[in-house]
C-alpha positions in Angstrom: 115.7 -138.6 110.9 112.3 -140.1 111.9 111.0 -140.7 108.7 114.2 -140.9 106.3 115.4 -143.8 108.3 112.5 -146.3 108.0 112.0 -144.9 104.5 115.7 -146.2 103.4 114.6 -149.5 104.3 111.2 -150.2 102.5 113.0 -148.6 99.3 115.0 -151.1 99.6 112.5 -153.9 100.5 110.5 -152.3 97.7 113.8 -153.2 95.3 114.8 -156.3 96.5 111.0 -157.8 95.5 111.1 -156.1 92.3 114.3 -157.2 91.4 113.2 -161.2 92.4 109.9 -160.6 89.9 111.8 -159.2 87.1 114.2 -162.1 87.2 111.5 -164.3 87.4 109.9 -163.0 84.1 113.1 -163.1 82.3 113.6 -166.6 83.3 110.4 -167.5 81.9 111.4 -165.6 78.5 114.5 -166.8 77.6 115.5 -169.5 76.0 119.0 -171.3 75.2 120.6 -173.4 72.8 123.7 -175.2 72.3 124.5 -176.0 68.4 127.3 -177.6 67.6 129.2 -174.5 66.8 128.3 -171.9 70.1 126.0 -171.4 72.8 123.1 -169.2 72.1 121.4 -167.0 74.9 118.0 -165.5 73.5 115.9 -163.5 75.9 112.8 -161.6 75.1 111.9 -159.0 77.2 110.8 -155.8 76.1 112.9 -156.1 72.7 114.3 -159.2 71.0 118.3 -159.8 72.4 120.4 -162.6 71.5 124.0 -163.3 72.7 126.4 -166.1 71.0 129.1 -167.3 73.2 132.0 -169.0 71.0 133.1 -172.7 73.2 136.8 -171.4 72.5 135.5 -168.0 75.0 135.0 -170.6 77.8 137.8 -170.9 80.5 135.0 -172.8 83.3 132.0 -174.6 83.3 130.2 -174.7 86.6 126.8 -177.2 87.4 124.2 -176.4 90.2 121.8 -179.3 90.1 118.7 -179.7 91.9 117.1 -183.2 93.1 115.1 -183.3 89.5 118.2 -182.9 87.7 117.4 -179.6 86.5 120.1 -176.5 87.3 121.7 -173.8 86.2 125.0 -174.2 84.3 127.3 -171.0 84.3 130.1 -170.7 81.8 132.8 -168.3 83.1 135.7 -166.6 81.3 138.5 -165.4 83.1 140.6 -162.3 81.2 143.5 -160.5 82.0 143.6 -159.4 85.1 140.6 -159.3 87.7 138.0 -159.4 84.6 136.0 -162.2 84.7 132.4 -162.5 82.7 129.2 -165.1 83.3 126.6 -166.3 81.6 124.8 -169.2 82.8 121.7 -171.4 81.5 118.9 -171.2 84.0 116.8 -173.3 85.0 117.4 -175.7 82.6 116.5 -179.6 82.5 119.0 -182.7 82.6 121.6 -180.0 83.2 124.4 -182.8 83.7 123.4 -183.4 80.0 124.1 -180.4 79.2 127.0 -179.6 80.7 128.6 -182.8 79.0 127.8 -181.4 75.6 129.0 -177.9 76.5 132.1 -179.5 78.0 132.5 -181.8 74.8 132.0 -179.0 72.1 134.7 -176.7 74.4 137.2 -179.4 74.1 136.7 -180.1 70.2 137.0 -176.4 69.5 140.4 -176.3 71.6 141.7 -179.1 69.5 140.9 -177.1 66.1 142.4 -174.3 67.4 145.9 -175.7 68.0 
């Protein structure tokens, strides 16, 4: 008990700092795009992964801005049920900006859908 105790804690300490630098280096190698048409989500870890997100898959669009007008922007679709799924832009510039044309392209592709 002497030792497994502290132990459980500094693993966790251990994870919680490796989990903050890993974030950081995946912020720093992924970059986003928003085309007329979807969202794009390209990160470039240790292999190549890209994820399109379709404007008509987007139920909320959320804005945390910072004092230089740079945020993170989270689209959020709610499914049936409990399910819910997030992806956001981090750490992006003029995120306001950005959020208008993510906002703007969700409404157009409502309208061509009905």
């Amino acid at each position: 008990m002497g030792i497994i105790f502290p132990g459980v804690f500094l693993l966790a300490g251990v994870a919680a700092i490796a989990g903050a630098v890993f974030d950081m280096i995946a912020t720093g190698r992924t970059a986003y795009a928003a085309t007329d048409r979807r969202l794009l989500i390209v990160r470039n870890l240790i292999r190549r992964q890209a994820m399109t997100i379709a404007p008509t898959a987007i139920n909320v669009v959320e804005v945390r801005e910072k004092w230089d007008r740079s945020g993170t922007l989270t689209f959020r679709r709610e499914g049936e049920g409990d399910s819910v799924k997030k992806f956001a832009f981090i750490g992006i510039s003029n995120v306001r900006e950005v959020a208008k044309h993510v906002e703007e392209l969700r409404m157009s592709a409502r309208k061509q859908a009905s």
